[in-house]
N, C-alpha and C positions, 0 to 999 in steps of 0.2 A: 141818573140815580146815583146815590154815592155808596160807597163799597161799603160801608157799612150799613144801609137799608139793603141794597143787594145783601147781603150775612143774614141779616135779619127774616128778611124774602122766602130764602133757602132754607133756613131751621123752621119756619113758617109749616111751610112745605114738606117737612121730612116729620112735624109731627102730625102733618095729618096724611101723611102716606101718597105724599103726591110724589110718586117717581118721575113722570113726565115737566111735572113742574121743576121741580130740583135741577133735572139733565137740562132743562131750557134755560139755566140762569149760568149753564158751566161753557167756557172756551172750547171748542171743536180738538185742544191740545189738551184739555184738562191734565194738572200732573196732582196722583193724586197720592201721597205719600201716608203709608199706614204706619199704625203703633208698633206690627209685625208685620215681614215678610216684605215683599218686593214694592217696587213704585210701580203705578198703574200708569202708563198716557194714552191719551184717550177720552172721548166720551162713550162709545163703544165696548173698552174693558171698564169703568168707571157704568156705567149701564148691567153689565154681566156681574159686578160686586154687588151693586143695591139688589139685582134679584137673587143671589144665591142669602145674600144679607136678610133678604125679606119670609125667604123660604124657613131661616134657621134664627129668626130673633122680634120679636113683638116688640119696639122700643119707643120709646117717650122722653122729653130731653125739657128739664124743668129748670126754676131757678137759670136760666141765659143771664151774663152778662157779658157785655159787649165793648170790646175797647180798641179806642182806633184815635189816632190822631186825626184832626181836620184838614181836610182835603189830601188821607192820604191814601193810597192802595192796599194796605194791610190791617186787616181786622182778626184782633185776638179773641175768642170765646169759651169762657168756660161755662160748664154747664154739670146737672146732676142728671145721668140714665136710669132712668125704671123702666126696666127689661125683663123679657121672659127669655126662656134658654129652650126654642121648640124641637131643633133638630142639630145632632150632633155634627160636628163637623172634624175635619182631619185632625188627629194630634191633639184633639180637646175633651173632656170631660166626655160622658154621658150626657144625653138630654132627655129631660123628663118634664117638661112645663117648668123649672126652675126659673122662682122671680129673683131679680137681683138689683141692689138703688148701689151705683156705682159713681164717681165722681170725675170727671173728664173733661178737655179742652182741646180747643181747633184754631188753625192759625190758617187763615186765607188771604189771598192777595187776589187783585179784581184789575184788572184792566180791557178799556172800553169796554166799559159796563160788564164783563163777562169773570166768572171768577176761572181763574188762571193756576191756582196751585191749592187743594187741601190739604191740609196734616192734620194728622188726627193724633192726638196722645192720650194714654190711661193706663191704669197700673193693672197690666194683667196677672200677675200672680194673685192679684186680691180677687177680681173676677172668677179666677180660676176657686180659690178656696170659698165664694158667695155660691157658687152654681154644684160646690159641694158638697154639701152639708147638708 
């Protein structure tokens, strides 16, 4: 399968809440680099983010587009999140059911079939001032 149906596979996947399906398309090394805060590696700490993730955020990932050269290992994605904001987490707002349509992109790399590195980017201060208001 080519890294870019794998990309595709995996957002498949994440919007319809398949954790197990997600983790079964990532490298046993997954690196997985956030917008904030530390890198994860791992599928194990990459495992323990999607549930605290799932605990504190109701998300849907609309508008995908997908860009990859042929036959290569890196596929770029941007996409639109409609989120709810269910449970507060360190250092962030209040959470009160806050919905928020926020605009966001992921940059993956796939090798033997497996993806090998996420980055996730989005402009947190906007996030912050959607889930405030």
């Amino acid at each position: 399968m080519s890294a870019i149906k794998i990309a595709k596979q995996y957002y498949e996947y994440f919007n319809k809440q398949d954790w197990q399906g997600m983790l079964s398309l990532l490298d046993e090394d997954i690196r997985h680099e956030p917008n904030q805060g530390n890198t994860r590696i791992g599928k194990q700490q990459f495992a323990e983010f999607l549930k605290r993730m799932d605990e504190c955020y109701q998300e849907k990932l609309t508008d995908l587009v997908f860009l990859s050269r042929k036959n290569s290992y890196l596929v770029a994605i941007e996409f639109v999140v409609h989120g709810v904001y269910k449970k507060a987490e360190t250092g962030l707002p209040e959470a009160k059911n806050q919905p928020y349509i926020l605009p966001a992109a992921a940059f993956l790399e796939v090798h033997d079939h497996k993806i090998t590195r996420i980055s996730t980017h989005y402009n947190l201060p906007l996030w912050i001032k959607l889930v405030s208001m």
